[in-house]
C-alpha positions as CSV (number, residue, x, y, z in Angstrom):
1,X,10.8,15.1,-12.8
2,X,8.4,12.2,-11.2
3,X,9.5,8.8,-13.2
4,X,6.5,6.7,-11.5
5,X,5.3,5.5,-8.0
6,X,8.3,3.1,-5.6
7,X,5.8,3.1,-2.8
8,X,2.7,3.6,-0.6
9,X,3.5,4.6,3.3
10,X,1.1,3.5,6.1
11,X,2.1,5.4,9.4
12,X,1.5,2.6,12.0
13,X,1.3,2.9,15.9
14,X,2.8,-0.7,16.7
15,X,5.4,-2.0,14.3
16,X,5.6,-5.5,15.0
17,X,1.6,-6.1,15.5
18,X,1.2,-4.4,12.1
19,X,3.7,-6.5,10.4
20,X,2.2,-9.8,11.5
21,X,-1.2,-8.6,10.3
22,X,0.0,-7.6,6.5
23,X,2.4,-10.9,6.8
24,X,0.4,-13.4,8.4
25,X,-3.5,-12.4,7.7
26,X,-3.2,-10.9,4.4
27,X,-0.3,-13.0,3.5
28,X,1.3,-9.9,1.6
29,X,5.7,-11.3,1.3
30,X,7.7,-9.2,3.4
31,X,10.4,-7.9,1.5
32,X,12.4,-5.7,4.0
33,X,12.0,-5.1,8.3
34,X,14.9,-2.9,9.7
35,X,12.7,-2.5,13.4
36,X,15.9,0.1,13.8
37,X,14.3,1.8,11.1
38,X,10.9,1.3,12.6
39,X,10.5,0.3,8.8
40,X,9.1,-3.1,7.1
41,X,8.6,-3.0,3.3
42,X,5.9,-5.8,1.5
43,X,5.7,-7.1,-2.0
44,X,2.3,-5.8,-3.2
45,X,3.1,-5.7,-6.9
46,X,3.3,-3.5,-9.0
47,X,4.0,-1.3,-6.0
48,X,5.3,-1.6,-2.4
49,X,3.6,-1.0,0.8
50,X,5.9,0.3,3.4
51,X,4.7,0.1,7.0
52,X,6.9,3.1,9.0
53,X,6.1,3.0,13.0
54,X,5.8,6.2,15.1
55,X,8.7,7.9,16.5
56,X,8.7,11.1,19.0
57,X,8.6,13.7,16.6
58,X,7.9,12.1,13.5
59,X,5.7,15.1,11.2
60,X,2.6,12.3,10.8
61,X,0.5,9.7,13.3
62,X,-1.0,6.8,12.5
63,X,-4.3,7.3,11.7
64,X,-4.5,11.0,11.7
65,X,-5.2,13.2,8.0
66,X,-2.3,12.3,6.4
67,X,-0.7,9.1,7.9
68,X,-0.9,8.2,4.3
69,X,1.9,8.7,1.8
70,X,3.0,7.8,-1.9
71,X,6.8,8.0,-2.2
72,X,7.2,9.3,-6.2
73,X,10.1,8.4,-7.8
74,X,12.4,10.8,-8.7
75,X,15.7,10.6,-11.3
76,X,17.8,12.9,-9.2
77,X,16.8,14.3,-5.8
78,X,18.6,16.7,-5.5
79,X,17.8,18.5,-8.6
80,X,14.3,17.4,-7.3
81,X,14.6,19.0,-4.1
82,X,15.9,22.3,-5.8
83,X,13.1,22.9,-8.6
84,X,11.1,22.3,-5.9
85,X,12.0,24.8,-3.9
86,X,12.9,27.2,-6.5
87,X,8.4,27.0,-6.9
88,X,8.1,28.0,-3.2
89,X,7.4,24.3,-2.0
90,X,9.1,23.4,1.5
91,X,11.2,20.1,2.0
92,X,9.7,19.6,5.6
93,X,12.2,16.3,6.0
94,X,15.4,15.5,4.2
95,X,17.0,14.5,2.0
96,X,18.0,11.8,3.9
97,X,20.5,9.5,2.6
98,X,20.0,5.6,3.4
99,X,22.4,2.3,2.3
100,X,20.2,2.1,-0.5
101,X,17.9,5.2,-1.3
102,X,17.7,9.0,-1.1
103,X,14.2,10.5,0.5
104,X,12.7,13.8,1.0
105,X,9.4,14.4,2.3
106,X,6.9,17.6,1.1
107,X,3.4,18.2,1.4
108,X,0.6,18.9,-0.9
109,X,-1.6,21.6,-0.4
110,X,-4.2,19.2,1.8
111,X,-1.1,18.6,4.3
112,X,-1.0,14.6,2.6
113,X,2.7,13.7,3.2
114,X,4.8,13.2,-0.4
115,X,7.8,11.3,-0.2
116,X,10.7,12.2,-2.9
117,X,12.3,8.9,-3.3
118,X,15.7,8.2,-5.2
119,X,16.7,4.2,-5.2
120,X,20.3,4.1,-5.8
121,X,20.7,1.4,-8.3
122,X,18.9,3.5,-10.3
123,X,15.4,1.4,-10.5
124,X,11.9,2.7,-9.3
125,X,8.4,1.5,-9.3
C-alpha cells in the first residue's frame, strides 16, 4: 500500500513569520505558499517540508504531541482509505480532493497525525 514518504508536516501558529524563518534564515527554496490554504511547501530534498498554519478546528496545534506529521504516499487512496478501514483504523479527515493531490489524515496508536497522500500526476517522494 505505502509507495514512500511525499512529506513532513509542521503545524505552525503564524504562517507568514514561519515561512520567512524556513525561507530566509535557513534558506530552505520555497516551492509552493497558497496562504488560502494556510499551506507553504519547501524543497528539503529528498523530501518536502510542508508548513500548515492553524485553523479553528483543525484536529492538531502547533506545538502540541502530535503537531508533527509524515504524509505516506499512497498508489490509490481510496483503496487506501478502505483497507484501512476494513482493519478498524479511523479516517479522522478526508479524503480531501485538491488541484493536484488526494489526502486523508489517520492516527497511529500514540495520536501522531498520518497523512494518506495521493499526487495526481502519479509521482511521490
Amino acid at each position: 500500500m505505502i509507495r514512500g514518504s511525499d512529506f513532513v508536516v509542521y503545524y505552525v501558529t503564524d504562517l507568514d513569520r514561519a515561512v520567512a524563518f524556513y525561507r530566509d534564515v535557513l534558506r530552505l527554496p520555497l516551492s509552493i505558499f497558497k496562504p488560502e490554504w494556510n499551506w507553504a511547501e519547501f524543497d528539503a530534498s529528498p523530501t518536502t517540508l510542508v508548513l500548515f498554519g492553524e485553523y479553528p478546528g483543525a484536529p492538531v496545534k502547533a506545538g502540541e504531541r502530535g503537531a508533527v506529521g509524515i504524509a505516506l504516499a499512497v498508489e490509490n487512496m481510496a483503496d487506501a482509505v478502505r483497507e484501512l478501514q476494513q482493519q478498524g483504523v479511523a479516517v479522522e479527515y478526508g479524503p480531501v480532493e485538491l488541484t493536484t493531490c488526494y489526502y486523508a489524515m489517520i492516527r497511529d496508536p500514540a495520536g501522531n497525525p498520518v497523512f494518506l497522500h495521493q499526487r495526481k500526476d502519479g509521482t511521490y517522494g
